[in-house]
N, CA, C and O atoms as a GROMACS GRO file, in nm:
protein
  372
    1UNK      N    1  -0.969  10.917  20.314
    1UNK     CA    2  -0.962  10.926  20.170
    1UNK      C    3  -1.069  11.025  20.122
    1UNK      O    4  -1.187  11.000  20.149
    2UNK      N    5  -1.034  11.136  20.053
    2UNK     CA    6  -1.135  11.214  19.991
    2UNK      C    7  -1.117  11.200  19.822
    2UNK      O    8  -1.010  11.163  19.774
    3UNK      N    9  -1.215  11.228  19.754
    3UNK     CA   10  -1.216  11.222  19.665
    3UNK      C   11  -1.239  11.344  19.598
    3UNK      O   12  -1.332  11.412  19.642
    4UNK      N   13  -1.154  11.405  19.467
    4UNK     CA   14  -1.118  11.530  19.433
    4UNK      C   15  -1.174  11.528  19.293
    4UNK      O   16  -1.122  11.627  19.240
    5UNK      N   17  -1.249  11.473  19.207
    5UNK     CA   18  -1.252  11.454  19.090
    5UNK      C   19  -1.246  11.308  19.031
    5UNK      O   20  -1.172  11.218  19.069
    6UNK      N   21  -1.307  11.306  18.966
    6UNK     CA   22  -1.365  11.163  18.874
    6UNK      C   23  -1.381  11.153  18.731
    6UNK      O   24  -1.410  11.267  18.694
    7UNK      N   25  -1.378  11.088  18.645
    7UNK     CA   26  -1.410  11.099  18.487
    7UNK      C   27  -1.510  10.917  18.487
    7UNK      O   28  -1.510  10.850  18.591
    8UNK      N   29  -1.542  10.894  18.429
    8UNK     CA   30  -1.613  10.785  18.421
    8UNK      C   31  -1.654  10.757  18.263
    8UNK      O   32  -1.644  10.842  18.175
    9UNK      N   33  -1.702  10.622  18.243
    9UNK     CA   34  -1.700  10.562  18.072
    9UNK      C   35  -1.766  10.446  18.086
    9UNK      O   36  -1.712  10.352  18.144
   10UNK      N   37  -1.911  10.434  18.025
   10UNK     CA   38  -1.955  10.307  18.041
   10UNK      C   39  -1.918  10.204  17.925
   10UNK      O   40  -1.934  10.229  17.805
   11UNK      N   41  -1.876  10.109  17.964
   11UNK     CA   42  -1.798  10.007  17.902
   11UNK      C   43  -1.921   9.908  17.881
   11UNK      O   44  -2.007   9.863  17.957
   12UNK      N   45  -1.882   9.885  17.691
   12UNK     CA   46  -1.975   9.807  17.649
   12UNK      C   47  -1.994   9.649  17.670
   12UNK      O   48  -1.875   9.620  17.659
   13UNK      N   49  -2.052   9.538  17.691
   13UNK     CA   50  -2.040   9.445  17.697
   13UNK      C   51  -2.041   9.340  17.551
   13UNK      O   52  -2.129   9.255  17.542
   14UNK      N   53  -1.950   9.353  17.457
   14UNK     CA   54  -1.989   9.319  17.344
   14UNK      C   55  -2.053   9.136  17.316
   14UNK      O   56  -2.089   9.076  17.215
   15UNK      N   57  -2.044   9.105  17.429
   15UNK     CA   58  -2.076   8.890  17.432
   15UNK      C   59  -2.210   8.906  17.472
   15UNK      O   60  -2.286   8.816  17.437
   16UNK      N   61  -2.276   9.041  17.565
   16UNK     CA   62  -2.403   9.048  17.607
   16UNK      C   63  -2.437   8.902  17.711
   16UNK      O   64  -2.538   8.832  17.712
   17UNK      N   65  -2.303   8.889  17.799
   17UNK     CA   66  -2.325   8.806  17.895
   17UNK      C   67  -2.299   8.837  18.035
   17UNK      O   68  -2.290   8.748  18.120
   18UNK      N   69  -2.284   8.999  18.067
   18UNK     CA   70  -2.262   9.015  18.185
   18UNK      C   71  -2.394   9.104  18.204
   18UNK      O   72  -2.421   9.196  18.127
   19UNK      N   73  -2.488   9.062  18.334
   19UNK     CA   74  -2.591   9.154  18.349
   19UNK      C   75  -2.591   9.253  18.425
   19UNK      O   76  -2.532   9.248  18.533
   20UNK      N   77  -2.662   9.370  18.381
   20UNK     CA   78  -2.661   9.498  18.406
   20UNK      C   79  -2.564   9.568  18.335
   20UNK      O   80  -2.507   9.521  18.236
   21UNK      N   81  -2.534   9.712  18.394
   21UNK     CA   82  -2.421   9.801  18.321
   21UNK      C   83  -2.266   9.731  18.390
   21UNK      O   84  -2.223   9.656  18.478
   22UNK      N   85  -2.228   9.816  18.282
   22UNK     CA   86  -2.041   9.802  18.386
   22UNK      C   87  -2.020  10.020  18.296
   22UNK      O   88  -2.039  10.078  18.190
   23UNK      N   89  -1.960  10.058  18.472
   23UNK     CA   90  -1.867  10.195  18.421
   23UNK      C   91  -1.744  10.179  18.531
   23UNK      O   92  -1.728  10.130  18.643
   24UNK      N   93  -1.646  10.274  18.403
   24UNK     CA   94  -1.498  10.235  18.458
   24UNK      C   95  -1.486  10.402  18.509
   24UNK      O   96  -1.476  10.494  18.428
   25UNK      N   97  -1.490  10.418  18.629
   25UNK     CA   98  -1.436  10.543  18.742
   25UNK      C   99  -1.263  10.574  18.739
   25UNK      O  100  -1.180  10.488  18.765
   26UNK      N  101  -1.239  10.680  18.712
   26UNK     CA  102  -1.131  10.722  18.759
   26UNK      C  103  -1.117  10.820  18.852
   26UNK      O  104  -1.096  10.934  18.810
   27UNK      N  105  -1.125  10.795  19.001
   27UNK     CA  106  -1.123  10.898  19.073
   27UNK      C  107  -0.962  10.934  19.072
   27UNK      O  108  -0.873  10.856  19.037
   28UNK      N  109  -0.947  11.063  19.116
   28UNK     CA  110  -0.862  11.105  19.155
   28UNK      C  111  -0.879  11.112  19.344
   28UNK      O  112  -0.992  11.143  19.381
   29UNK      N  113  -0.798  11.092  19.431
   29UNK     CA  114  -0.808  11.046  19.554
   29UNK      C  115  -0.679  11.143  19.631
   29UNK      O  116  -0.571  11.177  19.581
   30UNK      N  117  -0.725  11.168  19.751
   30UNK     CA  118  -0.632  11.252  19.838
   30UNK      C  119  -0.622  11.179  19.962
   30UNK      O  120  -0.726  11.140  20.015
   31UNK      N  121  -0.526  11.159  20.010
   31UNK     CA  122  -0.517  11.073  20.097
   31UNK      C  123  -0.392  11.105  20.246
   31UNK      O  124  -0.274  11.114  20.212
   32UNK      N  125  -0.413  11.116  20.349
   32UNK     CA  126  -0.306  11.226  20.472
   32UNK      C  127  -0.154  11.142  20.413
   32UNK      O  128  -0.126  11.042  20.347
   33UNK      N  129  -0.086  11.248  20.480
   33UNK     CA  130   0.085  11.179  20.475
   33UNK      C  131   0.057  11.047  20.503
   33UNK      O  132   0.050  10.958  20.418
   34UNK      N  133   0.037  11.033  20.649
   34UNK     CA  134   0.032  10.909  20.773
   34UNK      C  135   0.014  10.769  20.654
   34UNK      O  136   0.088  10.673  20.632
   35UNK      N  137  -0.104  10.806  20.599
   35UNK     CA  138  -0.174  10.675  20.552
   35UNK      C  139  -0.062  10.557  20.444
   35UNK      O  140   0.003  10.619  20.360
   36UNK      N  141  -0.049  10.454  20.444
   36UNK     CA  142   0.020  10.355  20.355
   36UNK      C  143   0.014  10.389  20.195
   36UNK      O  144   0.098  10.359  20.111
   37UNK      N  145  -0.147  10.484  20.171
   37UNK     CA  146  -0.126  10.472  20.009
   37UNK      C  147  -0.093  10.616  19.972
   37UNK      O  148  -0.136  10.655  19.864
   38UNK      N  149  -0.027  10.694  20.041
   38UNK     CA  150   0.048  10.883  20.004
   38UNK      C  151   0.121  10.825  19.928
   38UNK      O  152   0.162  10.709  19.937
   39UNK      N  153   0.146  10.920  19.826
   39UNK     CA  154   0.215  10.931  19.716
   39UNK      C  155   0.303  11.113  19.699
   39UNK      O  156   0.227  11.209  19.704
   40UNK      N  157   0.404  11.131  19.687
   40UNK     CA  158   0.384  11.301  19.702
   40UNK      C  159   0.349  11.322  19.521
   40UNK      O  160   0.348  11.440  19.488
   41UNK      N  161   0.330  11.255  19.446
   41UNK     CA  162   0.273  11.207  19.294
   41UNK      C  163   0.144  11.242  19.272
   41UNK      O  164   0.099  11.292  19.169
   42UNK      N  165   0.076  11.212  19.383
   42UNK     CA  166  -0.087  11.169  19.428
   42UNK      C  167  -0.130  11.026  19.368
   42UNK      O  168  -0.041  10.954  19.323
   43UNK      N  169  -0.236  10.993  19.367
   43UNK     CA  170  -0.280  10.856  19.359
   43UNK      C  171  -0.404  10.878  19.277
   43UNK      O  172  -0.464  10.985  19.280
   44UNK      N  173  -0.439  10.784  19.210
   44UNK     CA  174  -0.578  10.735  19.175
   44UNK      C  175  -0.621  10.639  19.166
   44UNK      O  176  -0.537  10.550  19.148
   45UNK      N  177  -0.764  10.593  19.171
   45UNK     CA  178  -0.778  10.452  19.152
   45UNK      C  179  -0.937  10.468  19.035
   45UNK      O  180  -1.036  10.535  19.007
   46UNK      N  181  -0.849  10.333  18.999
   46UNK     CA  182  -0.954  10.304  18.874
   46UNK      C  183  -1.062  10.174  18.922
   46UNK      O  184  -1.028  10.059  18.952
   47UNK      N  185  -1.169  10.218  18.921
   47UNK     CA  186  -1.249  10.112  18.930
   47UNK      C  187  -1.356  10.035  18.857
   47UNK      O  188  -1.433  10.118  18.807
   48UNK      N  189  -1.383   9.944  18.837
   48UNK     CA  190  -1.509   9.894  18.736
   48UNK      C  191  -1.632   9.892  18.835
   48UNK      O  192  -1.633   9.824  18.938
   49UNK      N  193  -1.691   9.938  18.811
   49UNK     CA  194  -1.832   9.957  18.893
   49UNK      C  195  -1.945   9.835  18.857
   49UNK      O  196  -1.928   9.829  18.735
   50UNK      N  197  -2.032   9.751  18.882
   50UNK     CA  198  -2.122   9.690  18.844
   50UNK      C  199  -2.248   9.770  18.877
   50UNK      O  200  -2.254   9.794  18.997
   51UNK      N  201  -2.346   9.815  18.809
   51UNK     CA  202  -2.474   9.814  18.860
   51UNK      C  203  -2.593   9.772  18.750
   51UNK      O  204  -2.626   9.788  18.632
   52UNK      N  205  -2.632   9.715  18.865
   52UNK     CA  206  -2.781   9.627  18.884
   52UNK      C  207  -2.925   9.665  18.964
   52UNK      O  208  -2.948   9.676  19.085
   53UNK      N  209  -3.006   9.679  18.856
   53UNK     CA  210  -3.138   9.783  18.908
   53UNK      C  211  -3.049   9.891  18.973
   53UNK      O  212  -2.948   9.936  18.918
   54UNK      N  213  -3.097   9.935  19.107
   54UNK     CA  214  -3.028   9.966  19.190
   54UNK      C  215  -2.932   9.973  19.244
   54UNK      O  216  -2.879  10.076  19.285
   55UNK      N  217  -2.878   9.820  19.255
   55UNK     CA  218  -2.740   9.812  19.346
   55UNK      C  219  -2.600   9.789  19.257
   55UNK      O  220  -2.565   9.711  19.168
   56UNK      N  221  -2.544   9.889  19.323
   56UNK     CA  222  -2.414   9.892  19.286
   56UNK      C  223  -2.269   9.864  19.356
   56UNK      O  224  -2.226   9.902  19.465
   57UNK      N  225  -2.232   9.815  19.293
   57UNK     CA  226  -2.080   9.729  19.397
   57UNK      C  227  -1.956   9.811  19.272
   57UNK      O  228  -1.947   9.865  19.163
   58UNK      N  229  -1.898   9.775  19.364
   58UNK     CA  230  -1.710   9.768  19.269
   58UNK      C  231  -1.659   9.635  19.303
   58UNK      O  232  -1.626   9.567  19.400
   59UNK      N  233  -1.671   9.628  19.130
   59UNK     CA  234  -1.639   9.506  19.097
   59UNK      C  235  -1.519   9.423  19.089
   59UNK      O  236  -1.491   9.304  19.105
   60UNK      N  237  -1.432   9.582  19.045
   60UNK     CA  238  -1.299   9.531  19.062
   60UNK      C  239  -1.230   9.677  19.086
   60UNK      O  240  -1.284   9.777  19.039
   61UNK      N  241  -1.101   9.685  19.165
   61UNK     CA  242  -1.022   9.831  19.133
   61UNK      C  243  -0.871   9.788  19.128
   61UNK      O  244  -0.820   9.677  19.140
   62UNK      N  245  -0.818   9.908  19.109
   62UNK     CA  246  -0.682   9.942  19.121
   62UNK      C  247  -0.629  10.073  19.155
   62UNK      O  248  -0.686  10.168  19.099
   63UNK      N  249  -0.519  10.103  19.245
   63UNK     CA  250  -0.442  10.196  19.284
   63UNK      C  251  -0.327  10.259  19.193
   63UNK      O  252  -0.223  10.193  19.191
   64UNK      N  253  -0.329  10.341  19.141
   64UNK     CA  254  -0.217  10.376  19.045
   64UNK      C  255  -0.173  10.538  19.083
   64UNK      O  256  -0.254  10.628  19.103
   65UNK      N  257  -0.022  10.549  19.089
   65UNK     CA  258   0.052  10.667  19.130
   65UNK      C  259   0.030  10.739  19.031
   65UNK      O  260   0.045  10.683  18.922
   66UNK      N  261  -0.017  10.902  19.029
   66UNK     CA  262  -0.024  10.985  18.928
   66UNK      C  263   0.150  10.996  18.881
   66UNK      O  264   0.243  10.950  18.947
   67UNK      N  265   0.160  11.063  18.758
   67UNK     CA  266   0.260  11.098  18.691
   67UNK      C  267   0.318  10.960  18.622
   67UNK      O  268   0.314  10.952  18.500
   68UNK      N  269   0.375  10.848  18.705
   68UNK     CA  270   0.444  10.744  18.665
   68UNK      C  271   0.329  10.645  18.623
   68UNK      O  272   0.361  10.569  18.532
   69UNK      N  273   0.190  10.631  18.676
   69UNK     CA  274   0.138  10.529  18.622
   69UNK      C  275   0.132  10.408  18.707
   69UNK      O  276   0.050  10.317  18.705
   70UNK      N  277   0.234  10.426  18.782
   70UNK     CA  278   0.295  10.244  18.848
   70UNK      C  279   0.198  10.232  18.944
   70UNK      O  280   0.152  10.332  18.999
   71UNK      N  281   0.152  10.096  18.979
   71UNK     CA  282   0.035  10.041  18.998
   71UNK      C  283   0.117  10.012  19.140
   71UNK      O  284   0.229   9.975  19.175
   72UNK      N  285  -0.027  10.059  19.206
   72UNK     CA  286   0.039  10.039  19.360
   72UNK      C  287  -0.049   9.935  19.434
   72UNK      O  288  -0.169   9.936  19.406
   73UNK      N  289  -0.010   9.857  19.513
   73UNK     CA  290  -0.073   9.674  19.560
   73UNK      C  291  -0.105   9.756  19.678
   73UNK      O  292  -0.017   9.795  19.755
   74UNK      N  293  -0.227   9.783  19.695
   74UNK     CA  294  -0.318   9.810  19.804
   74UNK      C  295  -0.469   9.774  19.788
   74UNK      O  296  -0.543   9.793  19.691
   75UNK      N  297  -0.499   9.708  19.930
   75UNK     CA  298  -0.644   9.669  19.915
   75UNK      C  299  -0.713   9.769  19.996
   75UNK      O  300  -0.685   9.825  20.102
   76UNK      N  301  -0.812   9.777  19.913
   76UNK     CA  302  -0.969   9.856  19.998
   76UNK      C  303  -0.984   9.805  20.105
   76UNK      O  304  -0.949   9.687  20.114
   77UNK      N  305  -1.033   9.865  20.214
   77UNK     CA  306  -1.105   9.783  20.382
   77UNK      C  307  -1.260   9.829  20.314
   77UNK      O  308  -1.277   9.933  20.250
   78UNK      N  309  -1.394   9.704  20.349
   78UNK     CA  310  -1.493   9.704  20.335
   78UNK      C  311  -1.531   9.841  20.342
   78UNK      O  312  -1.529   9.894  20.231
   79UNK      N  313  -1.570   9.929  20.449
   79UNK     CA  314  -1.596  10.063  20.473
   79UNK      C  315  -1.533  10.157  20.331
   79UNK      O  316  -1.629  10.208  20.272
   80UNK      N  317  -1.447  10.178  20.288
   80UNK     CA  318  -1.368  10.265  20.196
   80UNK      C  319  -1.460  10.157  20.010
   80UNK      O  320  -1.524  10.202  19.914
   81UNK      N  321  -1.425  10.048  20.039
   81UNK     CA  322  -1.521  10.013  19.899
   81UNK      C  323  -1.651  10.033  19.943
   81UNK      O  324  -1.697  10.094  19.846
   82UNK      N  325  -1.741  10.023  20.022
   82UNK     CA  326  -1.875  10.077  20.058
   82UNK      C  327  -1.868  10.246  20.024
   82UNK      O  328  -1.970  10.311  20.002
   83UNK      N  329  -1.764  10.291  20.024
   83UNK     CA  330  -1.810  10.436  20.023
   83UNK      C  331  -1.773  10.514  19.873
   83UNK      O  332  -1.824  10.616  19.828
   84UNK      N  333  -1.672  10.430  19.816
   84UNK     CA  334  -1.635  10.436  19.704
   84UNK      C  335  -1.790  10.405  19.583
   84UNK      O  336  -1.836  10.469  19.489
   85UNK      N  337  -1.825  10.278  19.648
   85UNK     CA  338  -1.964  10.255  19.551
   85UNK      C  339  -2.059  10.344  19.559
   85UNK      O  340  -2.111  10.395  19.460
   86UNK      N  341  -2.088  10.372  19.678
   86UNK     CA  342  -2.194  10.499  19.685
   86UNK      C  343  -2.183  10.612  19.628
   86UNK      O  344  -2.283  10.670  19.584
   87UNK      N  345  -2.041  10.671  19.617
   87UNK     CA  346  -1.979  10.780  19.563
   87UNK      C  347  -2.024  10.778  19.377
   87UNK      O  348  -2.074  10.861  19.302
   88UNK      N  349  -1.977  10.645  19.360
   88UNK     CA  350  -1.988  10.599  19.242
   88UNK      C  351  -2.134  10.585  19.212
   88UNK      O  352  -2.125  10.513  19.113
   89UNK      N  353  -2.238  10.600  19.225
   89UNK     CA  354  -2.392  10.558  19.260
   89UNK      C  355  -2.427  10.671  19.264
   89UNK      O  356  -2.524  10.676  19.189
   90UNK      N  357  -2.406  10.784  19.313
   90UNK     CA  358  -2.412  10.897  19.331
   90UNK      C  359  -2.440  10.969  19.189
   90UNK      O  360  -2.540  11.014  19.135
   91UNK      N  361  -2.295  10.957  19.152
   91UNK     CA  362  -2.299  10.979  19.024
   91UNK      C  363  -2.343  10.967  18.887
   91UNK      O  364  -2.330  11.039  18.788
   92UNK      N  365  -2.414  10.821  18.914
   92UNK     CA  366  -2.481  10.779  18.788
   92UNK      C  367  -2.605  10.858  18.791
   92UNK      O  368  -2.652  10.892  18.682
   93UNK      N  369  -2.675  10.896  18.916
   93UNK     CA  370  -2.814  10.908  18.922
   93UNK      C  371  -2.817  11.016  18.857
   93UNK      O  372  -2.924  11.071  18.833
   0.00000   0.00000   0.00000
């Protein structure tokens, strides 16, 4: 999975009950034929990022086919959300 471009938006917490930030990532993602999540559309995934002091996780995501929108049911393997957060971490700094 490479990643080709991103837009990002930090999302307010208006109850002031979740701690730390939250930003919502939209990478755009490239991914070989072979793999389960090709699209000839392309793909992106949207993610909510948590970070705290330092550490940052993804909190939550989703897979969505460019052009149509339609939400595609694929899970992250640990390694790919580890690298996604860092990517994402990257970026804030």
């Amino acid at each position: 999975m490479e990643i080709t471009s991103h837009t990002v938006e930090k999302i307010e917490d208006p109850t002031g009950i979740l701690i730390g930030d939250r930003y919502e990532f939209i990478l755009q993602i490239e991914v070989p034929e072979d793999d389960d999540l090709y699209s000839e559309k392309g793909v992106y995934l949207k993610a909510i990022i948590a970070a705290v002091d330092d550490a940052v996780r993804v909190a939550q995501y989703q897979f969505f086919e460019n052009v149509t929108n339609e939400y595609i049911d694929l899970e992250l393997e640990d390694d790919e959300k580890e690298f996604i957060a860092d990517y994402c971490k990257q970026q804030l700094e």
